[in-house]
N, C-alpha and C positions, 0 to 999 in steps of 0.2 A: 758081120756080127757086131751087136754093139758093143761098146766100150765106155770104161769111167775113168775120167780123167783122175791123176793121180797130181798129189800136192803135199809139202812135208809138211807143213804147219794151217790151220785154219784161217789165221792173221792174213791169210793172203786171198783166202776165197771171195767168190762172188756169193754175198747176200741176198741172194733172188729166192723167192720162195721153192721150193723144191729140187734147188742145184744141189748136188751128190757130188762127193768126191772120195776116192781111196788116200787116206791122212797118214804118211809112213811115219812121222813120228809117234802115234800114236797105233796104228799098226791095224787100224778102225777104219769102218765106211763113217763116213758123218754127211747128214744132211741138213740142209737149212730149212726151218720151218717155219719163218716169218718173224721169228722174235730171238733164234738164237739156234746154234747146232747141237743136233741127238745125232751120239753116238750111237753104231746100230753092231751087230755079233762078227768079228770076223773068224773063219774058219770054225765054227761054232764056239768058242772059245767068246765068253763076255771081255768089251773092253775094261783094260785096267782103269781105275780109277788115276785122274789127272788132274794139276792144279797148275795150268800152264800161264792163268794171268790175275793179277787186281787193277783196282781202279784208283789209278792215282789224281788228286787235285790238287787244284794251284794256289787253294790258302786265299783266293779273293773271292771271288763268284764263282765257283762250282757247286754242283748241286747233286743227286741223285734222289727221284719222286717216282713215289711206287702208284700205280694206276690208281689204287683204292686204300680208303683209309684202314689203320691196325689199331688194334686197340688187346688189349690181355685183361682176362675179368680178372679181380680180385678174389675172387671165391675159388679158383683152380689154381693147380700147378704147372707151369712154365719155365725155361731158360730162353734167355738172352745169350746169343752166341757171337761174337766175331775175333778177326784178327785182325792190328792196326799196327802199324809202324808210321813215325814221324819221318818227316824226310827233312827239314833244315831244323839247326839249333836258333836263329836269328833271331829276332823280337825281345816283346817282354809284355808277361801278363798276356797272354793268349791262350785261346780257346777255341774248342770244334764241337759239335754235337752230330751225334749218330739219333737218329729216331725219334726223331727233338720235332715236340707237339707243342711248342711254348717260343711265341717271337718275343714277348716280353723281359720276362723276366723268373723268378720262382713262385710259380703257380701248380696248382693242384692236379694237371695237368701229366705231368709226367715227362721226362727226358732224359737226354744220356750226353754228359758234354765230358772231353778228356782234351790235356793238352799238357802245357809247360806254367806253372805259374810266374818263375821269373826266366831272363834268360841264363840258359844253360844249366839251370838249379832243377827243383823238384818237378815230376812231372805228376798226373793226378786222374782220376777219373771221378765225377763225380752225378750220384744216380739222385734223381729228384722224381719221391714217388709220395703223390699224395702232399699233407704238408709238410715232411719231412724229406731229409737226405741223411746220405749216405755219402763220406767223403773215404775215398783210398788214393792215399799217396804211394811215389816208389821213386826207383831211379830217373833221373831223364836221358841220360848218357845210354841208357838199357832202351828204353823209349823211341829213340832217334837213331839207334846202331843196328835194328832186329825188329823182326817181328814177334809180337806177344800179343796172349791168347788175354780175352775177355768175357766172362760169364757173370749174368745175373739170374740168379735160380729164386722162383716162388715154390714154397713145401704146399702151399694149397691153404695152408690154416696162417698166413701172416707173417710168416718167418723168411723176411729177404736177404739177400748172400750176395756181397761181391768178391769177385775171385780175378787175380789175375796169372795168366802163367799157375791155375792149379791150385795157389795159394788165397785163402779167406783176408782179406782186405778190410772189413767192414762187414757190420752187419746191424740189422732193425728187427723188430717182432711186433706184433699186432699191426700191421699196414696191410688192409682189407679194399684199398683204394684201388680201383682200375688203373692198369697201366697204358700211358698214351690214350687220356680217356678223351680229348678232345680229339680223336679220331686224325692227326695227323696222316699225311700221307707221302711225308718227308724222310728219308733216308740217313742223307746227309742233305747239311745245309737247310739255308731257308731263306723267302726275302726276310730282308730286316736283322737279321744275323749276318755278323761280319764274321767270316773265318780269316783268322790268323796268320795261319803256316799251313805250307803243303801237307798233307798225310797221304797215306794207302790204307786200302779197304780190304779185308778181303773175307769172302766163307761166312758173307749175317747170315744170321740162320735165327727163326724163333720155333720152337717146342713146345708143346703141351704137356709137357714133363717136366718133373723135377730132378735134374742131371748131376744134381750136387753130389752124390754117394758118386759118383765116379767119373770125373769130369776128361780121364782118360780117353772115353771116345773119339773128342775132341783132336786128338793129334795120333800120328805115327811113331812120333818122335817128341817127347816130354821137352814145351820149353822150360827154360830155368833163369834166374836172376842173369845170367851171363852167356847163355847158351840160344839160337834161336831153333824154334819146333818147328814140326812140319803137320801139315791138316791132313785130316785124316777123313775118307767117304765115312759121313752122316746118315747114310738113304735109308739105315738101319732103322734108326730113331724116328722114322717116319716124318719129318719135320714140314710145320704145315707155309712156312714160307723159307727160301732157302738160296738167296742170292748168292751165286758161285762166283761172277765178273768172268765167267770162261766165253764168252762171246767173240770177245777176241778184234773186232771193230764195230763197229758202227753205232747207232744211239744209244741202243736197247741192251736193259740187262735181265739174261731170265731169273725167273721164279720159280727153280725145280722143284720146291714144294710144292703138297697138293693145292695151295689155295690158287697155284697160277697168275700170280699179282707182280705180275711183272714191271717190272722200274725204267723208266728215261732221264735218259745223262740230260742233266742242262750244264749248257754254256758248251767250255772246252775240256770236263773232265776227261783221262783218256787211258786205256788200256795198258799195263806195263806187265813183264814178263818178271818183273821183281815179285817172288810169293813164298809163303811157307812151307817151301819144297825141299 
């Protein structure tokens, strides 16, 4: 009779196209399908939903590059989803970009950079959409100790929203600009962008929705100026691209949203079981 080999954690599997294994911490069959593991039913019972890693970098050269480029029209409503934690206080005047369609500088362009302005002082996110921005500052000690949630919501008629942790940060009206309109296909990082300081990644996700009325979905567990949340399964929201970092090793990160746009770690970015769990 045949047999599936049994493994507690994925991190340890073989990456081969169709290797199968019974996963006891997760209490699931998971197979590999060439770009990442699907969880499959055990005992007809659907597996629970899992957040067992993100994608940590080293603040020099790492990178993460999504197959095809993104772009958000300006005429629909959308959110901007993730969750980040800094990993060192060190430096000074540093900076990181998520989604960063721009190696220059502030252009029309569109991107997303968060960091620490001085050391150990404020930390910041800030959104460059069209020829304006959006600056939201907050703690850095909050920044670098937890992880916190990040949302940018289009209502569809021009009205942008940034939130961190639940809370409105900033906001702009009449910005009709496509977001990421030079078609980036950069995650994190870029050449010609220096990063900073380490960070972690975890749960991008972009929507064709606008999530603002209830950005609840987003966790199981409400983060707070002092408190860190936990992520909560999106699969609801339909989301049309939706990097989880549950891969667990090797280059590749999937794209459980429909677009299928699946992302490659460059350099030594690398899987950490530190997450919003």
């Amino acid at each position: 009779m045949a047999t599936i080999d049994t493994i507690a954690n994925r991190s340890g599997g073989t990456t081969t196209l169709g290797k199968a294994y019974f996963e006891t911490d997760t209490n699931s069959f998971i197979v590999y399908n060439g770009s990442g593991w699907v969880e499959l039913q055990s005992n007809g019972t659907p597996a629970a939903f899992q957040n067992q890693y993100s994608l940590a970098f080293d603040g020099v050269d790492d990178g993460l590059q999504a197959g095809s480029a993104i772009t958000l029209s300006g005429s629909s409503a959308w959110t901007v989803s993730f969750w980040v934690k800094g990993l060192s206080t060190s430096g000074n005047n540093n900076t990181w970009s998520i989604l960063n369609s721009d190696a220059a500088g502030y252009s029309g362009d569109g991107f997303i950079q968060f960091g620490t302005r001085h050391a150990n002082q404020d930390a910041f996110f800030v959104v460059v959409d069209g020829d304006s921005y959006i600056y939201a500052g907050y703690n850095s000690s909050m920044f670098h100790n937890q992880w916190n949630h990040f949302a940018y919501t289009h209502d569809g008629s021009g009205t942008r929203t940034v939130y961190v942790n639940g809370t409105q940060r900033g906001q702009r009206t009449g910005v009709t600009s496509d977001m990421f309109a030079n078609g980036s296909t950069w995650l994190y990082g870029k050449p010609g962008i220096s990063q900073a300081l380490p960070v972690a990644l975890d749960e991008i996700a972009l929507i064709t929705s606008d999530e603002s009325g209830d950005l609840s979905v987003f966790w199981d567990t409400a983060p707070t100026s002092t408190t860190q949340g936990t992520a909560a399964d999106i699969s609801g929201l339909n989301p049309t691209n939706w990097w989880r970092m549950e891969n667990g090793s090797g280059s590749t990160v999937t794209d459980h949203g429909s677009a299928g746009n699946h992302a490659t770690i460059q350099n030594q970015s690398t899987f950490s079981s530190d997450t919003p769990s």
